[in-house]
Structure formats: structure tokens, C-alpha cells
C-alpha positions in Angstrom: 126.9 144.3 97.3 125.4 143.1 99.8 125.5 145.0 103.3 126.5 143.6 106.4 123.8 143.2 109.5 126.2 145.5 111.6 126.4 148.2 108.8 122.5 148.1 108.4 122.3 148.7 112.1 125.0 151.4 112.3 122.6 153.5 109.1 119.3 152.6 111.0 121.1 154.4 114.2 121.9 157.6 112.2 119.1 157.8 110.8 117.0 157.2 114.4 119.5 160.2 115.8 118.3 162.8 112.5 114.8 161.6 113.1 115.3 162.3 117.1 116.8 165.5 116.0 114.2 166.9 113.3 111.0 165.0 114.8 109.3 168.4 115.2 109.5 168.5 111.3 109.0 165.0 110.2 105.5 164.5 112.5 103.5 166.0 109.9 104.3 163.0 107.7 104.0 160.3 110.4 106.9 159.9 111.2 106.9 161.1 114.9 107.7 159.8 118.5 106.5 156.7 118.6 107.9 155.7 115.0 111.4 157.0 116.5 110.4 154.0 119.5 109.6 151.7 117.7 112.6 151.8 115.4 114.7 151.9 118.7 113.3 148.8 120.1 113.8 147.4 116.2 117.3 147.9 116.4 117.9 146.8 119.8 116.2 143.6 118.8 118.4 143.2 115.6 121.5 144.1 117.9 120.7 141.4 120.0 119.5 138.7 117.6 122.9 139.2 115.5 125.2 139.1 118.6 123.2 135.8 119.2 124.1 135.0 116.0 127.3 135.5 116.0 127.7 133.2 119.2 126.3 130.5 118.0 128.4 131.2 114.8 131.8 130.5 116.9 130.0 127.5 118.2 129.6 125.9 114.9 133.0 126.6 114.5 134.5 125.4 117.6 132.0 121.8 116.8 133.0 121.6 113.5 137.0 121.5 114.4 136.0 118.7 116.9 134.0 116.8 114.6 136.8 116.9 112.0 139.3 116.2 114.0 137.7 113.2 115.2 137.2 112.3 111.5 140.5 112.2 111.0 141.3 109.9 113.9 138.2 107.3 113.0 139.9 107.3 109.2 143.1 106.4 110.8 141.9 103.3 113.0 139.8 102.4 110.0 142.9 102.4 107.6 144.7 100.5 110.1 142.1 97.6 110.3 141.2 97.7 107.1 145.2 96.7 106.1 145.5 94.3 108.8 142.2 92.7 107.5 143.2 91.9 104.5 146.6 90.6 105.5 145.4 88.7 107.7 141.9 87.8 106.4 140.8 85.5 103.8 139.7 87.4 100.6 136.4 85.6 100.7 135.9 87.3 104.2 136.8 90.6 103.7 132.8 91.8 102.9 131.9 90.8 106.3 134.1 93.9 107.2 132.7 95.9 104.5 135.4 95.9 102.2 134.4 95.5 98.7 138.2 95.7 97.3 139.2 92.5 95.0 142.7 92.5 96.3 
């Protein structure tokens, strides 16, 4: 399965603190210093780029509520119309209203 961005993080953080911690024995393979830097500065970017995500996550969310809602309201009026239409519309006219129905 699949891991999550924040569980990838919280690993790449335990392993930066053994690599912080055992760097002495781990340079001799390249994995020094400025490895340990720049896999801080990765996860701080990751850190921030997910909380970013998850931001405009809520938005989307928070849109997507409004949007339906307001749906549901413009499927209402057009209900409404659409009966009075054809009560009180010829058949013959009800295309000009879009409404394709045959009674």
C-alpha cells in the first residue's frame, strides 16, 4: 500500500537524525554533511508543498459544497418553469424553451 506524503516525511526525518547521528561513519560512502543539508532542505520543501496542498484541498472542498448547492437551487427554478411551461405553453412552443418532451 501505498504511503502517505506525511508518513514518507516522518521516515525521511528519522533517517536525516541516524544520518546526523552516524555522519562520521557514513562519509566514507558519500553520504556526509552536505547530503544530510540537502535532504533537510528536501523535506522542508515537501513539508511545505503538502501543507499547501492540503489547503487548497479544503478549498476545493469548501467550492465544491457551494457549487452543489447552487445546483440544486438552479434544478429547482428550472423544474418550476419547466412545469409551468408546459401548462401554460402551447406544445408546439415548448422547444423554444428547450424542452424536447412530447407531453
Amino acid at each position: 500500500m501505498a504511503r502517505t506524503y506525511s508518513g514518507q516525511v516522518s521516515d525521511a526525518q528519522v533517517m536525516l537524525a541516524g544520518i546526523k547521528t552516524n555522519q562520521d561513519v557514513l562519509e566514507t560512502r558519500k553520504i556526509g554533511e552536505e547530503f544530510a543539508e540537502n535532504l533537510d532542505k528536501l523535506i522542508g520543501t515537501c513539508i511545505k508543498l503538502n501543507n499547501e496542498q492540503e489547503e487548497l484541498k479544503a478549498r476545493l472542498k469548501t467550492k465544491t459544497e457551494e457549487l452543489n448547492k447552487q445546483m440544486a437551487e438552479l434544478k429547482a427554478r428550472t423544474s418550476e418553469a419547466r412545469k409551468i411551461i408546459k401548462l401554460d405553453m402551447p406544445q408546439s412552443t415548448w422547444k423554444e424553451f428547450g424542452i424536447l418532451d412530447k407531453r
